[in-house]
C-alpha positions in Angstrom: -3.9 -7.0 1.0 -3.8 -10.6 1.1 -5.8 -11.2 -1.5 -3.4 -8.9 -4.3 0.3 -8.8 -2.3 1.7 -12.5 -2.8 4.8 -10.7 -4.7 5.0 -7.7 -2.3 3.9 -9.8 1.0 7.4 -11.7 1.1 9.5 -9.1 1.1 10.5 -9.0 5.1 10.5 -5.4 5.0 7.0 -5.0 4.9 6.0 -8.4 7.0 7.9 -6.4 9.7 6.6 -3.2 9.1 2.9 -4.1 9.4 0.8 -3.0 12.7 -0.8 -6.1 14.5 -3.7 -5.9 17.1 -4.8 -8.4 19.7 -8.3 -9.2 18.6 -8.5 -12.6 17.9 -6.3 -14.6 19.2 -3.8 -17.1 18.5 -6.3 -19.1 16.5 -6.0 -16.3 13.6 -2.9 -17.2 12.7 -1.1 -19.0 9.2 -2.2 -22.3 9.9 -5.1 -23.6 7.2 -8.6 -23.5 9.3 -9.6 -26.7 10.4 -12.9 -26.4 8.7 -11.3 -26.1 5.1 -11.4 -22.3 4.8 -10.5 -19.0 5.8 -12.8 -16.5 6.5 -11.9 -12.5 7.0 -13.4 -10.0 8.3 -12.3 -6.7 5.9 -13.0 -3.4 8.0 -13.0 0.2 6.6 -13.1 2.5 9.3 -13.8 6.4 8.8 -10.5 6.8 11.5 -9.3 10.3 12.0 -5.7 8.7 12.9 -3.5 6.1 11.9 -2.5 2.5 12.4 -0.4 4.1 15.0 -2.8 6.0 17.1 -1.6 8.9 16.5 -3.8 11.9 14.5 -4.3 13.3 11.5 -3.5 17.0 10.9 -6.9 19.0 10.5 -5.1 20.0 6.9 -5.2 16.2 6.2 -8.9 15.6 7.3 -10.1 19.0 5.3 -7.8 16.9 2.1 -9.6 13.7 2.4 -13.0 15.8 2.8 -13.5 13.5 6.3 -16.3 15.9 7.7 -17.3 16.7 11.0 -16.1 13.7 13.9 -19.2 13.2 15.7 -17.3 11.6 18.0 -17.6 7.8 17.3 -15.4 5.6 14.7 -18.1 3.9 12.5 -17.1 0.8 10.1 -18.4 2.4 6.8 -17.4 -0.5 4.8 -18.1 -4.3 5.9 -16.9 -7.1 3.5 -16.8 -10.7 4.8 -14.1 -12.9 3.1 -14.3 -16.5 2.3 -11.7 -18.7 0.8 -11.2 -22.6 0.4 -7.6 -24.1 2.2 -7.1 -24.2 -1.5 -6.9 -21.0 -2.1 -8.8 -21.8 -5.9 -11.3 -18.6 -5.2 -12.5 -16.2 -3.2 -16.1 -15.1 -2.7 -16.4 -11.2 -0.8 -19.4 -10.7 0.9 -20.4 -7.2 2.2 -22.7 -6.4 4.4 -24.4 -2.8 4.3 -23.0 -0.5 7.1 -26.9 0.3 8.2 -28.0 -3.5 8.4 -30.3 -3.8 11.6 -28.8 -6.5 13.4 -28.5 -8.0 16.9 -25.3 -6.7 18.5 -24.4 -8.7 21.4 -24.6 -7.3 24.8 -25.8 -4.1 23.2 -29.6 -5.1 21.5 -30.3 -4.6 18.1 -28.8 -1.4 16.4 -26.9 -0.4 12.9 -24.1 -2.8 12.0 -22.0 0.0 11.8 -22.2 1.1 15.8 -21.1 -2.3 16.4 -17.5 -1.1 16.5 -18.4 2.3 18.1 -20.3 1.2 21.1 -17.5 -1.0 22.4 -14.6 1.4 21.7 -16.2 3.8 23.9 -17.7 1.4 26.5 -14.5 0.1 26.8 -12.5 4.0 26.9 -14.7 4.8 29.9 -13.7 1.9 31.4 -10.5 2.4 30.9 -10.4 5.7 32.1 -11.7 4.5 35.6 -9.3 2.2 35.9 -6.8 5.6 35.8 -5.8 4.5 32.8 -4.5 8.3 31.4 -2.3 8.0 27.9 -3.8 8.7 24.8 -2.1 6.3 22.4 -2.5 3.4 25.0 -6.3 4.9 25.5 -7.0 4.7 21.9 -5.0 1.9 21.2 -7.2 -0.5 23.7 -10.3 1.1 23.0 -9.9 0.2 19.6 -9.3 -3.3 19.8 -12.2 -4.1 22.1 -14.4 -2.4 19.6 -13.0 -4.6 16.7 -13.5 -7.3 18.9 -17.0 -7.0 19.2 -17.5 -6.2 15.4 -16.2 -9.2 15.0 -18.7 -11.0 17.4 -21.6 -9.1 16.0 -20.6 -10.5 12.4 -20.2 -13.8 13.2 -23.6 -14.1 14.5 -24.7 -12.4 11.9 -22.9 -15.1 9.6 -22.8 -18.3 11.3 -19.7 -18.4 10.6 -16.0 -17.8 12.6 -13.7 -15.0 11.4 -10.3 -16.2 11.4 -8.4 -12.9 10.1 -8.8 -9.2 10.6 -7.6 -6.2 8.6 -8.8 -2.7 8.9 -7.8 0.4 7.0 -8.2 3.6 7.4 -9.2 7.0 5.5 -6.0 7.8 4.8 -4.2 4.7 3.9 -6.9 3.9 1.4 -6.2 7.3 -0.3 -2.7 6.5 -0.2 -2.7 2.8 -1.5 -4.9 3.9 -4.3 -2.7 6.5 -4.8 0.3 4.0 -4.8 -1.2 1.9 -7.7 -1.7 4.3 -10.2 -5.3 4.6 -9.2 -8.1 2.2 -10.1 -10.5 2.1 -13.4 -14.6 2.9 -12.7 -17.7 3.2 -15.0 -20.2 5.5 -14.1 -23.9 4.9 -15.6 -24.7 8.7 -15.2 -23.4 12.1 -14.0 -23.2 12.5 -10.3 -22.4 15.6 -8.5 -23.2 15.0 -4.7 -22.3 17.9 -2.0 -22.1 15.8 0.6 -19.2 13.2 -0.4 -17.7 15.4 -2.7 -17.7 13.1 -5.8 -18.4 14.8 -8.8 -17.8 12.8 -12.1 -18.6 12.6 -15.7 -20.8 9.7 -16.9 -18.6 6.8 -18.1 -14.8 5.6 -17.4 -12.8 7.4 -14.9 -9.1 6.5 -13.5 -9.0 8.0 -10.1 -7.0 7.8 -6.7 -6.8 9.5 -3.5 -9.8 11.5 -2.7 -11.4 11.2 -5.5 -11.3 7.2 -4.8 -12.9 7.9 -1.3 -15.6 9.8 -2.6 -16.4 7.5 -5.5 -16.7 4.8 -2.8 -18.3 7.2 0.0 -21.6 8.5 -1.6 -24.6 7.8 -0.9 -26.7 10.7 -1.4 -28.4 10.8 -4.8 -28.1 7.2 -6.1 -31.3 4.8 -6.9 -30.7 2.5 -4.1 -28.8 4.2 -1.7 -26.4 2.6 0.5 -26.8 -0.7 -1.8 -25.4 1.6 -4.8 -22.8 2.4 -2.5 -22.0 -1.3 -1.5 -22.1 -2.0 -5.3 -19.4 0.8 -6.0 -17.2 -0.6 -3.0 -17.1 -4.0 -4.6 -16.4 -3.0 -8.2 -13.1 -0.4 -6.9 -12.1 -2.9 -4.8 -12.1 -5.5 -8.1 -10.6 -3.1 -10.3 -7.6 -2.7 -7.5 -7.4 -6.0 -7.7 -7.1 -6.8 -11.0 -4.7 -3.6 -11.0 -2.4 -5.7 -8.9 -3.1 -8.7 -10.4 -2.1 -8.1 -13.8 -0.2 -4.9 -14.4 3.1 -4.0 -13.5 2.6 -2.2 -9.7 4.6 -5.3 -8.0 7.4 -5.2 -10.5 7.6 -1.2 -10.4 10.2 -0.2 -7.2 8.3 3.0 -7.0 4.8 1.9 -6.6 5.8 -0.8 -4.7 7.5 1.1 -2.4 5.1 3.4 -1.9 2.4 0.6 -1.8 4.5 -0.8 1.5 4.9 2.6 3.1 0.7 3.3 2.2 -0.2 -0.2 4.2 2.6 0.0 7.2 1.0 3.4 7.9 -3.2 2.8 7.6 -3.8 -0.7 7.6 -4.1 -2.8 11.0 -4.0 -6.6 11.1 -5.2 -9.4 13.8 -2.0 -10.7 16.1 -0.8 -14.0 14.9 -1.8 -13.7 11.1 1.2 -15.2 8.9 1.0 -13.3 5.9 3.6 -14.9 4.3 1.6 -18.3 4.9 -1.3 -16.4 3.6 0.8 -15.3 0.4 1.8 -18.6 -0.4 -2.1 -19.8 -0.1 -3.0 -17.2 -2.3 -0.5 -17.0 -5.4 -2.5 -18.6 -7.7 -5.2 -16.2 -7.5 -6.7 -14.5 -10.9 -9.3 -11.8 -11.4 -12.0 -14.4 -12.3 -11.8 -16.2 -9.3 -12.4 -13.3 -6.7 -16.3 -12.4 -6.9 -18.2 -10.0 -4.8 -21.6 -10.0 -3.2 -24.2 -8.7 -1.5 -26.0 -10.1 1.9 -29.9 -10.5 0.9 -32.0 -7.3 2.3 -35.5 -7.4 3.2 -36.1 -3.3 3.4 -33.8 -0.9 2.9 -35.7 1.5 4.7 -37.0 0.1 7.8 -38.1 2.3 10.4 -36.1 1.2 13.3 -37.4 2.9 17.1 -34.1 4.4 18.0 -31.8 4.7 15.2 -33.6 5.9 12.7 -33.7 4.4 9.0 -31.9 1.0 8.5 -31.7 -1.6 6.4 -33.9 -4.6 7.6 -32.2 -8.0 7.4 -33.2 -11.4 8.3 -30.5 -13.3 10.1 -31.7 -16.9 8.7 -31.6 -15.9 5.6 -28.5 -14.4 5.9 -26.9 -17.3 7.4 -28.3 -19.3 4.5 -26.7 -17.0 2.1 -23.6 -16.8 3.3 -23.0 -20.8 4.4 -24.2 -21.8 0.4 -21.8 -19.5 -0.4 -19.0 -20.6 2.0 -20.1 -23.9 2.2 -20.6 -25.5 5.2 -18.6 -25.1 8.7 -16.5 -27.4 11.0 -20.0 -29.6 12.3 -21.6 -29.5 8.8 -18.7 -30.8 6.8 -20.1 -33.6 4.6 -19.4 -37.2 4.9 -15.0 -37.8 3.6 -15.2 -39.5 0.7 -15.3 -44.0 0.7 -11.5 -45.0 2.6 -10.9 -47.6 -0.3 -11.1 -44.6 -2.7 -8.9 -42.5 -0.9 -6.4 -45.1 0.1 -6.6 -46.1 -3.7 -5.3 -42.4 -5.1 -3.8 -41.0 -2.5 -0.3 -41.0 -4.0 -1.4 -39.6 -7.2 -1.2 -36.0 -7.7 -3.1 -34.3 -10.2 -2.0 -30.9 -12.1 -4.5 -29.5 -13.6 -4.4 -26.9 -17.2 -7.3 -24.9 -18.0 -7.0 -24.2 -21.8 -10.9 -23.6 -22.4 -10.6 -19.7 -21.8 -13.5 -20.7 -19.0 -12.8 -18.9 -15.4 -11.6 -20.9 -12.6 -12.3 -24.3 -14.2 -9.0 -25.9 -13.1 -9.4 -25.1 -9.5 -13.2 -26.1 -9.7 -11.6 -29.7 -11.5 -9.1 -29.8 -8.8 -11.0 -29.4 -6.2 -13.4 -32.5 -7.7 -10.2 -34.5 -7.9 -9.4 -33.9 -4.4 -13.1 -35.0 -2.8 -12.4 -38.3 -4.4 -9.0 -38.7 -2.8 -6.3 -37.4 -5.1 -3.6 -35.4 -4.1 -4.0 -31.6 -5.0 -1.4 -30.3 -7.6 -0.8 -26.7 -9.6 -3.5 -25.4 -11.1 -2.9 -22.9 -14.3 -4.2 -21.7 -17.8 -2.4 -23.1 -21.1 -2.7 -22.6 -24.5 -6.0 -23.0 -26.3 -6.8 -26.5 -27.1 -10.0 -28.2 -28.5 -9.2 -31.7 -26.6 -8.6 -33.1 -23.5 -5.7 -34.8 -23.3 -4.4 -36.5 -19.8 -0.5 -37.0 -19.8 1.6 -39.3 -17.6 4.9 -40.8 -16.8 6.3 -43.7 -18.1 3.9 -46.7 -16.8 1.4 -43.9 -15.6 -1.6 -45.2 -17.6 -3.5 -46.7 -14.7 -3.4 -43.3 -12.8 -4.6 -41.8 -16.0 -7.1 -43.6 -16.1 -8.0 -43.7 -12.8 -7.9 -39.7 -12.9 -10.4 -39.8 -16.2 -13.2 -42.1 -14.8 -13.6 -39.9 -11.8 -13.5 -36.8 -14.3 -16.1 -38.6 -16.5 -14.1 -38.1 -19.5 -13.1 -40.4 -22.2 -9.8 -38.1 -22.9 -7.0 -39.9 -24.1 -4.2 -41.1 -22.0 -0.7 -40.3 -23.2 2.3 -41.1 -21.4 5.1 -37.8 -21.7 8.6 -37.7 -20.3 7.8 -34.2 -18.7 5.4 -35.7 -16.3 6.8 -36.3 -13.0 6.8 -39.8 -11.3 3.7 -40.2 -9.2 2.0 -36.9 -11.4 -0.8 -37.1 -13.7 -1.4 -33.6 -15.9 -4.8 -32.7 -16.9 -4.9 -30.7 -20.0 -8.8 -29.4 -20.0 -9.5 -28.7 -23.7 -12.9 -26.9 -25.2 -14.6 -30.1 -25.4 -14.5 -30.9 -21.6 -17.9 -31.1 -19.8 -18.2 -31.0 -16.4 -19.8 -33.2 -14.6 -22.2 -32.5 -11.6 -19.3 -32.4 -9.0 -17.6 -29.5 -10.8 -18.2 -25.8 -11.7 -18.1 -25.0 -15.2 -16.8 -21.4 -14.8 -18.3 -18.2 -15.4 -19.0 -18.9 -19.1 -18.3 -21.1 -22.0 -15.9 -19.1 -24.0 -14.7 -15.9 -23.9 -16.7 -13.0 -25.2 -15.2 -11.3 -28.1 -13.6 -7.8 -27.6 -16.6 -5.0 -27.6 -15.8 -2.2 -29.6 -15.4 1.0 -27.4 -19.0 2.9 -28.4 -20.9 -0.7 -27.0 -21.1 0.3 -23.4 -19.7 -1.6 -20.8 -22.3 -4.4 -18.9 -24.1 -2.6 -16.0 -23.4 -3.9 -12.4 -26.0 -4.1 -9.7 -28.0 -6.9 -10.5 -28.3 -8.9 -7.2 -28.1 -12.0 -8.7 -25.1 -11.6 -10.5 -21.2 -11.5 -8.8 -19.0 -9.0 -9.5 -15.6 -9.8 -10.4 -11.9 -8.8 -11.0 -12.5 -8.9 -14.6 -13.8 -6.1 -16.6 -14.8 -2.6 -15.5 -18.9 -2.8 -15.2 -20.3 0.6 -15.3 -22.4 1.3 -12.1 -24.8 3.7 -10.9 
């Protein structure tokens, strides 16, 4: 929600509309994490009621194709979110529902029973204590299972969770629903009994149930529940760069149906300042939001009492994840020399990416802002082949100042526009990073494919998904 809703997230209406659950504390609220990033802890839960508590008609359930209750709420979808103070990118982790893991106070089990074995443990409890009404029942229950999710995946990590959301079945039938539904690529046919999803090879548009069993299956593809991750994280792009870039948040009607979709299915931690969080989060485009997979050592390890898991090792893991998210609080690396900083503190750098190369002004910014400048806006601009570096009238030192720690012999121009104490950084096609900052995700661009060359295939381990394209998947 965060991560697509800075237009819709300041409208009060919503802000007051949202359900909030105790489950972390007042440290998860909209104050930037000491440790120079947020991370969240995205929860899909297979919840046969809503954000309320209260439940869904058995008409509803047979709609969304739920299935049988066994009688436990499992977390079927797991994604980890990390994102700098900055809010230049964000990097979504997920981590397989049937990863073997440590769950603590319970031994090792499925990730996914993490949630379960608390909510009940904690409704029995409960119960003896005389405690007798079903919304407060359910309502408690539930937090003191998310609660320990959220301890079983920060071990898992290494890394604290500072924000919560959850959603349920029914909201995320109803959000897609509210968005016009979401663009997929299939690689083949797929007609699977048990989830229901049965579509066509190639592009499909779909929302509502046909949205939850696109995501859902499992049965039938290559790599099982990895497929399934895989398919998670490319809807999930394609919603965001739905939100992102069309016209949902400047529609009234899909707007407002978005709002009532989220106040009814999705559940946030007490204490989280989404309109903070907005603010973080506006400059946000498709090519900086990527998604990835934990690393997996067998996906069908032969656990003794929960049948077939997915083997992970937890160092590895927390290796992943941390050179991903960079390091924590106690790992941060040595601030950068005090004459440097004290030198260009009052200089603030805006920075204009007009290479057509993803996320290279908030990699560029971010360089800036190790060696002590002040961070500034950060946005595309027209094409240029130059780099040019503009500042106010008797600016040139600054300029300079701002070039020798880019490592770039750009010329320094002095321009009315250019507020006092600003320097603007126009990044033209002939900029080349140097080690302390990203390149982007390519050089250039590709050029338009025509519609009979078939979309890249997702999948491959090694490469992120992102909010750009639709990847056709299996």
């Amino acid at each position: 929600m965060g991560l697509t809703g800075y237009a819709w997230a300041s409208l009060q209406g919503l802000v007051n509309g949202l359900n909030y659950a105790d489950v972390i504390g007042a440290g998860g609220g909209g104050e930037k994490p000491a440790d120079g990033a947020r991370d969240i802890l995205l929860v899909g839960l297979d919840s046969r009621t809503d954000a309320q508590g209260n439940p869904l008609s058995q008409q509803l359930l047979d709609q969304l194709r739920a299935g049988e209750s066994d009688g436990e709420l499992n977390t079927d979808t797991l994604i980890f979110v990390h994102i700098p103070n900055d809010g230049s990118k964000a990097v979504a982790i997920s981590l397989p529902r049937d990863s073997y893991v440590d769950i603590p106070g319970y031994g090792k089990h499925k990730i996914n029973s993490a949630y379960a074995r608390a909510m009940l443990q904690a409704r029995k409890d409960l119960q003896a204590q005389g405690v007798t009404d079903p919304k407060e029942l359910d309502v408690k229950a539930n937090q003191a299972g998310a609660k320990q999710l959220i301890g079983t995946v920060e071990a898992l990590t290494g890394s604290t969770i500072d924000n919560y959301a959850a959603i349920n079945l029914l909201g995320f039938s109803e959000i897609t629903q509210a968005v016009g539904g979401v663009d997929v690529c299939l690689n083949n046919n797929v007609d699977d009994e048990y989830s229901g999803a049965n579509f066509t090879k190639g592009q499909h548009t779909i929302a509502g149930v046909e949205a939850l069993e696109f995501v859902r299956q499992r049965h039938g593809l290559p790599r099982g529940d990895l497929d399934r991750v895989v398919r998670q994280q490319v809807f999930m792009a394609g919603m965001a760069r739905k939100i992102l870039s069309a016209g949902t948040l400047t529609d009234p009607g899909k707007l407002n149906a978005l709002i009532d979709a989220i106040k009814k299915s999705v559940v946030l931690n007490q204490n989280w300042d989404i309109f903070s969080f907005a603010q973080q989060m506006k400059g946000l485009t498709g090519g900086q939001l990527e998604f990835r997979t934990i690393p997996v050592d067998n996906v069908e390890y032969r656990t003794p009492n929960d049948g077939v898991a997915i083997k992970v090792d937890p160092a590895k893991v927390k290796a992943f994840v941390q050179g991903l998210a960079g390091p924590q609080a106690d790992q941060q690396p040595a601030p950068p020399p005090q004459q440097a900083n004290d030198a260009h503190k009052d200089i603030t750098v805006d920075v204009r990416n007009a290479t057509g190369r993803n996320g290279l002004a908030a990699s560029v910014s971010k360089q800036l802002t190790s060696k002590g400048f002040k961070a500034g806006e950060t946005d595309n601009a027209s094409s240029r082949k130059t780099t040019v570096i503009w500042v106010p009238n008797g600016g040139q030192a600054a300029g300079q100042a701002v070039a020798d720690a880019l490592g770039t012999k750009a010329t320094v121009q002095e321009d009315k526009s250019v507020p006092a104490g600003h320097v603007k950084v126009y990044l033209g096609s002939d900029y080349q990073p140097s080690d302390g900052a990203s390149s982007g995700t390519g050089s250039a661009p590709a050029p338009r494919q025509e519609a009979a060359t078939p979309p890249p295939s997702a999948g491959d381990d090694q490469q992120p998904i992102t909010a750009e394209g639709v990847p056709c998947v299996n």
